[in-house]
N, C-alpha and C positions, 0 to 999 in steps of 0.2 A: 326426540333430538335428531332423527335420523334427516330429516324434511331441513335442521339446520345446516349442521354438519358433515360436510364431505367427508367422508372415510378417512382420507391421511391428516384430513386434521386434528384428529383424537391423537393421534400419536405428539401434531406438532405444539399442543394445546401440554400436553404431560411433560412435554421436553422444555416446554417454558416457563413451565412451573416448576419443575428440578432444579433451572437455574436462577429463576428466582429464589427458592430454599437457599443456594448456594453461596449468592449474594449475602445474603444473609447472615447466614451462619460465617463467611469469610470476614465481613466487616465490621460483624456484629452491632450492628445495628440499634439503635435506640431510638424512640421518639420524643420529640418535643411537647406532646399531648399529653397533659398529667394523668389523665383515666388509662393512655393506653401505657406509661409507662410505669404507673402502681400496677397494674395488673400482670405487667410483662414481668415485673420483679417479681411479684408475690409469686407467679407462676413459678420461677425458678427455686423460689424459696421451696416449695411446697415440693415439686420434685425432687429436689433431695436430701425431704425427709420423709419419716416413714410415712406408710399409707394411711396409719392412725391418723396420724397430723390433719388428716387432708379434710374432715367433717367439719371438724370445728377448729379454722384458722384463726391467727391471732394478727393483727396487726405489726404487731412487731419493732414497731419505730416507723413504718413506711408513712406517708403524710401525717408526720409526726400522730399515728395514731396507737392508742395503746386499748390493751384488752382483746375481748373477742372480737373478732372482723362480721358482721353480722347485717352488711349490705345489701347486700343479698344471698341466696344459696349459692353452692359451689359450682354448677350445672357447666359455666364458662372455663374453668380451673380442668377440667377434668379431660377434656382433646386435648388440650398442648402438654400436660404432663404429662400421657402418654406420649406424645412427641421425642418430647425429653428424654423419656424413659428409653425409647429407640436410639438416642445418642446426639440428637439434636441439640444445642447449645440451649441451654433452659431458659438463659435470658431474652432470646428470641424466639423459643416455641411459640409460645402466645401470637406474634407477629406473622409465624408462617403458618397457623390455625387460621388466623382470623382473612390474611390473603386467598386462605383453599377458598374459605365461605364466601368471600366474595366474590371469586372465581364460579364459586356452582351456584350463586345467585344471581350474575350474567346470565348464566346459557338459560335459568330460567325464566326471570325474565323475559328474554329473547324467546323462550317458546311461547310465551304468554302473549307476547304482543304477535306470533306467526298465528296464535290461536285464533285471532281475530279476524281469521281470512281475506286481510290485505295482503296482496301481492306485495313480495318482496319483505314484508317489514318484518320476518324475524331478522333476516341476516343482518339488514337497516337496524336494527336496536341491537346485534352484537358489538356494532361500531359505535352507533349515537349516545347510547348510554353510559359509554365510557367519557362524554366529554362532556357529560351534563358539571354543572358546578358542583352538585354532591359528593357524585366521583371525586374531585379534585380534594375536595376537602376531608373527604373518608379514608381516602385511596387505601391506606395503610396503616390500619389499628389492631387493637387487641383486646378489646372490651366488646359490648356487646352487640352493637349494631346490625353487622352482618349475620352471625350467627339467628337473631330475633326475627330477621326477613329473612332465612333462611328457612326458619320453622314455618313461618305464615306459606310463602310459597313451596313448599314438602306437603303442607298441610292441603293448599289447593289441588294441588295435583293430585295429592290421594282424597280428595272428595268428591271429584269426575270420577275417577276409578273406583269408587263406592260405590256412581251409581248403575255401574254391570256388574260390581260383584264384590260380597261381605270381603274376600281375601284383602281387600285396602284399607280395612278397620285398623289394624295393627298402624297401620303406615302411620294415620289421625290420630292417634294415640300416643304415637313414639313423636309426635311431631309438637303436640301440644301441653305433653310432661316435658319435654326437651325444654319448650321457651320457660314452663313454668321454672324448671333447674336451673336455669340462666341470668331469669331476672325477674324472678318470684311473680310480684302484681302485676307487673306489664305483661304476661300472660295474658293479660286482658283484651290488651292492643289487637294480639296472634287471636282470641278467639273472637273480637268483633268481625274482623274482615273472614276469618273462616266461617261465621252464622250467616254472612252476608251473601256469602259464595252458595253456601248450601240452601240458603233458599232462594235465592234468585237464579242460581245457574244461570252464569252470565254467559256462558261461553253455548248455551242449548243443546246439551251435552245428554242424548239420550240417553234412558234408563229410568229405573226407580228415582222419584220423587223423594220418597221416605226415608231412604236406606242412608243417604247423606245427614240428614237430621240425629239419625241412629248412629252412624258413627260418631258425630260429634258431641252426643252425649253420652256413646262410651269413652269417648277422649277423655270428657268430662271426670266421669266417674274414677279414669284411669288418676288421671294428675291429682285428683282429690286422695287418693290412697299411697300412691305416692308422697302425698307433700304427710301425711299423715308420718309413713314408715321415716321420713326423715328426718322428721322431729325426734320421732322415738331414739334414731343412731344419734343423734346432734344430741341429744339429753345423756344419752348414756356417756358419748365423750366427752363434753363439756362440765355435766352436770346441772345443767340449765335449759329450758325449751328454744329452738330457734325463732319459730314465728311469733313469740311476744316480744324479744328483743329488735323482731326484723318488724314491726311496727312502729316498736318507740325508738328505733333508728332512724328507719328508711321513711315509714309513713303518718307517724302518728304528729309532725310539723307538719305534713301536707295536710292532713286532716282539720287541725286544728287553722289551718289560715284560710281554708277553702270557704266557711263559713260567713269569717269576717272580710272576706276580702272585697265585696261592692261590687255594684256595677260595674264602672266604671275600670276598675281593675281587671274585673273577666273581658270586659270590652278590648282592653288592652293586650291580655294575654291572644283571645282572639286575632287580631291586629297583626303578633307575631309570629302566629303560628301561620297563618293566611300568607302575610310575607316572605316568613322563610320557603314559603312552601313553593311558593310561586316564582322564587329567587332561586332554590335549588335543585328545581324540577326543569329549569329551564334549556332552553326556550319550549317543550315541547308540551308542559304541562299547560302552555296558552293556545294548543290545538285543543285541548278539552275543553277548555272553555270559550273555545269557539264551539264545537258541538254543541254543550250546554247554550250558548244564546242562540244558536239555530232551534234548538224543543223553546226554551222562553217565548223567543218571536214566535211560535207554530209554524213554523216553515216544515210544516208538516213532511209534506214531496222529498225534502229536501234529509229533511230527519230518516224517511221508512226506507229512502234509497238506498241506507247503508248499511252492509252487510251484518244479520241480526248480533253475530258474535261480537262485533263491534261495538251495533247498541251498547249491546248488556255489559261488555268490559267498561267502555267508556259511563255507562250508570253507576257501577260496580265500584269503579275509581275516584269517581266524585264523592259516594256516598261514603265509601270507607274513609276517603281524606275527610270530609265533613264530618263524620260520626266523631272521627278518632280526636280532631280538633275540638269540638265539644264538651268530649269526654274530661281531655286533658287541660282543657282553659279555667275551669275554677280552682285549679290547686294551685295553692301558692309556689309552687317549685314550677318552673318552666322552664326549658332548653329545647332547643333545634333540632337536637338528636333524639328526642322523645318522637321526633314526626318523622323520624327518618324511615321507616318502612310503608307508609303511605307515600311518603314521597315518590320514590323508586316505583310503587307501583304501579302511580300517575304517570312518572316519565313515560314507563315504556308503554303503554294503553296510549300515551300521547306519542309517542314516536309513530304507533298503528293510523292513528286517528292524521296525523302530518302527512305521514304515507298518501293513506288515501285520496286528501285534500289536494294534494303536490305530489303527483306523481313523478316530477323532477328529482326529488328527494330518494326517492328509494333506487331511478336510473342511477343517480349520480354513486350511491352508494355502487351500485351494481357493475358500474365501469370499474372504479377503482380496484373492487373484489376481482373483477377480472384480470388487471392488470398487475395486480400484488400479492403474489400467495399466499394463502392463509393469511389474509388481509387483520381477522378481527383479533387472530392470535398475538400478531405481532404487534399490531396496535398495543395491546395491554402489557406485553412485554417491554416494548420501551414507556411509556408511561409510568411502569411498577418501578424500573429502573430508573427513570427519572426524578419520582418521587424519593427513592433509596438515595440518590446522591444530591438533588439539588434540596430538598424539601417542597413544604408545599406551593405549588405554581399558582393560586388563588389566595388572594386575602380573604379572611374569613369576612361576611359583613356583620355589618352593627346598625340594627334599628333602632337600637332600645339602649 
C-alpha cells in the first residue's frame, strides 16, 4: 500500500470513515434493499441477545419468515455484532461492517491494478473504481457482497506471500473459512479465482511454485473442519444439523432446476450474467476485451509489448469472470450480485489495462490528485454521503 498511499492519507482515509460511522449511527439509517435490510435487523436482533442465540438464529417474523434461519452460516452476523457490542447502534452495525469492507476492498483493488506495472494506475483505480456502475449500486449494503471480495482478495495477496514464505498459510486459511462462514457454497466463487491465482501467478511473483498450491489445500482442509465443528455447535443448539437444512433451504431448488432447466435456458442465464457484467464493470471491463481481441487477432507485437504482470492479470480476469459465469448459469437461481466479485476484479485489471492503452487517463487522474488533497479519500467520502441522503444515483438495470 505504501506505492498508493501518501503517509497523511492513512490518517485522512480513518477520519472519513469515523465520519461516516457517525452519519450513521446519527441518522440511523436504513436501506431500501430487502437483503441488506433483513440482515441489518437480524443483526440488531442477535446483538442483543445472548451469545447462545447467535448459532442457531430463528427468523423471527422478518420476511415474514418463521423457524430456523438456515440461509446460510452466521460468518456475516458475527463483525457487526461485535460492532454493536462496542455501542454502536445495532440497527446499522451491519451497514458500518459492510462500508469498512468495502472500504479495504478499494485500496485493494487499487494495489492489484498498481501490481500490473502500469504507470500511475493504482492511484487511477482508487478514483475510477468508485464511479464504475457497481459502485453506485452496491455503494451501501450489509449482506454479503463486499465482505466475499473481500476474502477472494485477502486470499490473493496471501498467495504471493506464500510463494517466499509458509508464514502466509494462516492468512489462505483465515481468508477462505472466512467466505465459507459467510456464505456457505459460494465459497466456491472465493476458491475458483484463488486456484486460478495459484497456478498461474498472474502478477510473476517470484518464489516457489508449489508452496501456493500447498496453501490452498490447507485452506481447504482448514474450512473443511471448520464447517464440520459447526455443525456440531449448530446441532447442539438447535437440535438439528445445519448443512442438511442449508441444502434443502438454500441449494437443493437450485439443484433440482439446474438439471431441467435446457439449453436454452443456461444460454439465457449466460446472456445475463455476460450483460451484467459488462454493464457493471463499465466502461473499463471493455479495455479487457480490447486486450482479449488483440491475442484473438494474433496481434502478437502488440499482445508481448505489455507489461507480463498485465498479461497475467488481464488472462487472470477473463478467465475468473468466465469460469465463475459458467459455473453459476445452469442453476436455476440467478442474480447480478452472484457475479459481483468477478466483476470488481475485471474493472480494476481493466482500469490497468485503459491506463496503459490511454495514457491520457491516468494524467488526467494525476492532475486532479495533484490539485485536490487526498483526492480518492474524498471522493468516497462525498459519494458514501450522497448515497446516505439522496439514495441510490443509478437505476438498477433490467435485461431480463
Amino acid at each position: 500500500m505504501n506505492t498508493l498511499l501518501r503517509r497523511r492519507e492513512v490518517a485522512v482515509w480513518g477520519a472519513c470513515l469515523v465520519v461516516v460511522w457517525a452519519l450513521l449511527a446519527a441518522t440511523g439509517f436504513v436501506s431500501r434493499d430487502p437483503d441488506s435490510a433483513f440482515y441489518a435487523a437480524m443483526t440488531a436482533r442477535l446483538a442483543s441477545g445472548p451469545p447462545s442465540s447467535w448459532i442457531a438464529p430463528e427468523w423471527g417474523g422478518l420476511w415474514n419468515g418463521t423457524g430456523l434461519w438456515q440461509e446460510h452460516p452466521i460468518g456475516l452476523y458475527l463483525a457487526p455484532i461485535a460492532v454493536a457490542k462496542l455501542g454502536f447502534p445495532g440497527a446499522q452495525a451491519a451497514f458500518a461492517v459492510g462500508i469498512a469492507a468495502g472500504l479495504a476492498c478499494l485500496l485493494l483493488l487499487a494495489r492489484l491494478a498498481a501490481a500490473t506495472q502500469v504507470p500511475g494506475a493504482g492511484r487511477a483505480a482508487l478514483v475510477l473504481l468508485q464511479l464504475v456502475p457497481a459502485a453506485f449500486v452496491f455503494r451501501v449494503r450489509a449482506n454479503h457482497e463486499y465482505p466475499m471480495l473481500l476474502c477472494l482478495l485477502v486470499a490473493l495477496v496471501a498467495l504471493d506471500g506464500a510463494r517466499r514464505s509458509w508464514g502466509w498459510v494462516p492468512a489462505v486459511a483465515a481468508a477462505v473459512t472466512a467466505a465459507l462462514l459467510i456464505k456457505g457454497v459460494f465459497v466456491a466463487i472465493v476458491l475458483l479465482g484463488a486456484g486460478l491465482w495459484a497456478v498461474a501467478n498472474p502478477l510473476r511473483v517470484p518464489g516457489s511454485t508449489m508452496r501456493p498450491l500447498a496453501a490452498l489445500a490447507v485452506a481447504v482442509a482448514c474450512a473443511a473442519a471448520v464447517a464440520v465443528g459447526y455443525d456440531a455447535l449448530y446441532q447442539e443448539a438447535a437440535g438439528t444439523t445445519f448443512w442438511a437444512g442449508y441444502w434443502r433451504r438454500q441449494l437443493g431448488p437450485v439443484a433440482d432446476a439446474a438439471p431441467g432447466a435446457g439449453v436454452l435456458a443456461i444460454l439465457g442465464h449466460i446472456g445475463f450474467y455476460v450483460a451484467h457484467l459488462a454493464w457493471l464493470s463499465a466502461p473499463w471491463g471493455a479495455a479487457l476485451i480490447g486486450l482479449a481481441a488483440a491475442w484473438a487477432a494474433r496481434a502478437r507485437d502488440q499482445w508481448k509489448a505489455l507489461p507480463a504482470p498485465l498479461r497475467g492479470g488481464a488472462v487472470f480476469a477473463l478467465a475468473f469472470a468466465a469460469a465463475s459465469i459458467l459455473m453459476l448459469s445452469p442453476s436455476g437461481r440467478f442474480a447480478e450480485r452472484y457475479l459481483f466479485t468477478p466483476i470488481f476484479v475485471s474493472a480494476a485489471v481493466g482500469v490497468a489495462a485503459a491506463c496503459y492503452a490511454w495514457p491520457a487517463v491516468p494524467a488526467f487522474v494525476a492532475r486532479l490528485d495533484r490539485r485536490i488533497p487526498a483526492l480518492p479519500a474524498l471522493l468516497w467520502l462525498v459519494l458514501i454521503v450522497a448515497r446516505l441522503g439522496l439514495g441510490p444515483l443509478l437505476p438498477r438495470p433490467r435485461f431480463w
